[in-house]
C-alpha positions in Angstrom: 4.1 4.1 -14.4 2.2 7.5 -15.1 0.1 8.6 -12.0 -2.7 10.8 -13.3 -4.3 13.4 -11.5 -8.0 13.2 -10.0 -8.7 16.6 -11.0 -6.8 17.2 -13.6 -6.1 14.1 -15.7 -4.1 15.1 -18.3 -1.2 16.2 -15.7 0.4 13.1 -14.3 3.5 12.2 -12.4 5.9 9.2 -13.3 6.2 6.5 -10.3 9.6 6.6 -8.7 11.3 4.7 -5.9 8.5 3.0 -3.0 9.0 2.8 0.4 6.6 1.7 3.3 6.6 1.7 7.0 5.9 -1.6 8.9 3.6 -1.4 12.2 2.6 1.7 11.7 -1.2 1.2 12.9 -2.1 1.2 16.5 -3.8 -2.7 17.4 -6.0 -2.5 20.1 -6.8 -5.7 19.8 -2.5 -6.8 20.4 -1.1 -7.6 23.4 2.1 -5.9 22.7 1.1 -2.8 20.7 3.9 -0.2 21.6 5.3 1.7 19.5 8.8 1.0 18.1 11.9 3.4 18.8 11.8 4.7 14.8 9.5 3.8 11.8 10.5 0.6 10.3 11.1 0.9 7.1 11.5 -1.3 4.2 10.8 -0.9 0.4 9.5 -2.1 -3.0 10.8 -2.8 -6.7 9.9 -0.2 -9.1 8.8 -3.3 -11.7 6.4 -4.3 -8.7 3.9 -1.7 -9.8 0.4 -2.4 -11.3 -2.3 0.0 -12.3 -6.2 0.0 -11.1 -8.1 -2.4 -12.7 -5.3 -4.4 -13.7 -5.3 -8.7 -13.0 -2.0 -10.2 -11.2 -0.7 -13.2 -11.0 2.5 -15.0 -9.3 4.1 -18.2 -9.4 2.6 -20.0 -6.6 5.6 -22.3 -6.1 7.5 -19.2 -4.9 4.8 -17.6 -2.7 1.9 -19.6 -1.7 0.4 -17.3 1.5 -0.4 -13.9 -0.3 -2.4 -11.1 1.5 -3.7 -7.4 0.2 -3.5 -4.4 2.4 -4.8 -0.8 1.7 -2.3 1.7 2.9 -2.5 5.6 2.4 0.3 6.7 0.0 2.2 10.3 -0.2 3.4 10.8 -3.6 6.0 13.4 -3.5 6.9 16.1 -5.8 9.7 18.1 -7.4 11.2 19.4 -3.9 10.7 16.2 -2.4 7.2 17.8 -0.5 3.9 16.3 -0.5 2.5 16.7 -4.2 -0.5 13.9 -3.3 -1.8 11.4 -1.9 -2.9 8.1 -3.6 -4.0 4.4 -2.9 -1.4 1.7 -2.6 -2.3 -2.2 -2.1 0.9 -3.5 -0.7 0.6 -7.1 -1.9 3.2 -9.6 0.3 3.9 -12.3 0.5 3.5 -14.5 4.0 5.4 -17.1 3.4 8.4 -17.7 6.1 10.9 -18.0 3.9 9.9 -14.7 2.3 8.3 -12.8 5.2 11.1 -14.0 8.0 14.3 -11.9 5.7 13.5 -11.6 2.6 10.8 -8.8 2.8 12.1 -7.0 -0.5 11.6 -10.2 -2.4 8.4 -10.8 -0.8 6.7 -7.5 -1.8 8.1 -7.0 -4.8 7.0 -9.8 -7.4 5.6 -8.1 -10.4 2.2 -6.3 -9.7 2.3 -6.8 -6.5 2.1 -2.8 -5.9 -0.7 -1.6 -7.1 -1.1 2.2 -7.2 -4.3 4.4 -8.0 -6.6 5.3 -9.4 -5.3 8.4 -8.9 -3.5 11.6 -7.2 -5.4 14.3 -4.9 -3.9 16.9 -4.8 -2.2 17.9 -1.4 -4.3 20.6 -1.0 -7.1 18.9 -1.8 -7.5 16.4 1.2 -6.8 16.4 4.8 -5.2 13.1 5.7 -5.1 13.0 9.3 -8.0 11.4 9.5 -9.2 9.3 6.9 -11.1 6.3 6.7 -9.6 3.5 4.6 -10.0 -0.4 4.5 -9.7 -4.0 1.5 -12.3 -5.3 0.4 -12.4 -9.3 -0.7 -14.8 -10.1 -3.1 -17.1 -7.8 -1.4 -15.5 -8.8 2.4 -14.3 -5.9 5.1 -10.7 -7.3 6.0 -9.4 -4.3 7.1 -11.4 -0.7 8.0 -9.6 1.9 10.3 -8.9 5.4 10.2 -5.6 6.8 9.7 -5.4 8.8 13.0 -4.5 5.3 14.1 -1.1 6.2 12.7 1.8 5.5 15.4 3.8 7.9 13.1 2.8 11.0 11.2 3.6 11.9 7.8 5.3 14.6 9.0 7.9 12.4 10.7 8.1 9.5 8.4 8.8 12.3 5.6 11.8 13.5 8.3 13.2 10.4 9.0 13.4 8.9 5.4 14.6 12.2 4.5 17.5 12.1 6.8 18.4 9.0 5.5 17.7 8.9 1.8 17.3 11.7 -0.9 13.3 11.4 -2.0 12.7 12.3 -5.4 9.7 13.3 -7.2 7.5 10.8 -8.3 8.5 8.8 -5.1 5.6 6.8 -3.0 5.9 6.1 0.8 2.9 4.1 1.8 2.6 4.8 5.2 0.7 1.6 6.9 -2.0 -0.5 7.2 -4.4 -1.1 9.8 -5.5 -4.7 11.3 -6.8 -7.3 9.3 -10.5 -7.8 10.6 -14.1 -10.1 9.7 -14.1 -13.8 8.9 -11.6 -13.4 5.9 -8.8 -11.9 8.3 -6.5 -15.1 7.9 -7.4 -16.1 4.7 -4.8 -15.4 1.5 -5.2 -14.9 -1.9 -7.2 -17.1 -3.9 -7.4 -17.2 -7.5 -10.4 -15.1 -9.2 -10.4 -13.0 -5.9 -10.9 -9.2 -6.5 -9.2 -7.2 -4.2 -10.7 -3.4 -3.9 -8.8 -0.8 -1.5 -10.6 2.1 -0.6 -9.5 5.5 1.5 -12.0 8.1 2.1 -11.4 11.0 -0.3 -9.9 9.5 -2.6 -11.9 6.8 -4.1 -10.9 3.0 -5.0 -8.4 1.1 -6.1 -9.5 -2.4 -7.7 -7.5 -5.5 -8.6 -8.1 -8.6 -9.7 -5.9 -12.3 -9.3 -5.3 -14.0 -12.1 -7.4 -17.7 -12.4 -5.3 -20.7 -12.3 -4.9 -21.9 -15.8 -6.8 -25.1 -17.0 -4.3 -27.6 -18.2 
């Protein structure tokens, strides 16, 4: 997918390989909220991403426990440094025969990785921290800060690095904070909209797809 810029939208960037890191929020709120040895890391299909604005839809008899969650994205550029930053909605699946093992699988249905609206420029916005939370049709489920980060960018960037070779283009959506508010435990309906937002950067709207009338 081409990744306009805010500023400058005319000048995009094609979406590359996605990777997220798991637990990567501090929980207050947990009773076991340490922080693990090494980021955990796990990824998503290229064909899972979506555009702003864009409805998504899944067959239910595969995943039946969807959730949203807003998470901070670094889009990387040409020397595999920080070109960006963007909004991702890391759409997964809860099911436990997805969620248990199968986390690729889970998180990587087709759309379910939206991405947008668009780039800031690196220079452009300080991420350490940012506010950032979903909205369900008009519901807080999450709202937290991203100084609530367990790891920075600047070591996620170095451990992935020492791993894999990043690329240009390449996302690494870098956690999401605790689900909050009355619609904390609910999943997906159909019709819901789903709006992620991270101070600085703006909104990121989606929409799931009705059930169809038969």
């Amino acid at each position: 997918m081409r990744l306009p810029f805010r500023d400058a939208p005319d000048r995009w960037i094609e979406t590359g390989a996605i990777y997220a890191i798991g637990r990567n929020y501090r929980d207050p709120t947990a009773a076991d909220d340490a922080r693990p040895d090494r980021p955990l890391v796990y990824g998503k299909a290229a064909t899972s991403v979506t555009a702003d604005r864009m409805v998504i839809g899944w067959d239910r008899r595969l995943a039946a426990n969807v959730d949203a969650e807003c998470e901070l994205a670094v889009v990387l550029g040409p020397d595999a440094g920080i070109l960006g930053y963007t909004i991702v909605n890391d759409v997964t699946a809860q099911d436990p025969w997805l969620d248990g093992d199968q986390w690729l699988l889970g998180k990587s249905m087709p759309g379910f990785c939206p991405v947008g609206p668009a780039i800031v420029a690196a220079g452009a916005l300080d991420p350490s921290d940012l506010g950032l939370g979903l909205r369900l049709n008009g519901v807080a489920v999450q709202d937290g800060r991203t100084s609530q980060m367990r790891f920075t960018i600047a070591e996620i960037l170095a451990y992935l690095g020492a791993h894999v070779a990043l690329r240009a283009g390449d996302l690494i959506a870098t956690g999401t904070p605790a689900r909050i508010g009355p619609l904390a435990a609910r999943h997906l309906r159909p019709g819901d909209t789903m709006t992620c937002w991270i101070e600085g950067i703006g909104e990121l709207t989606n929409t799931v797809k009705e059930e169809e009338v038969r």
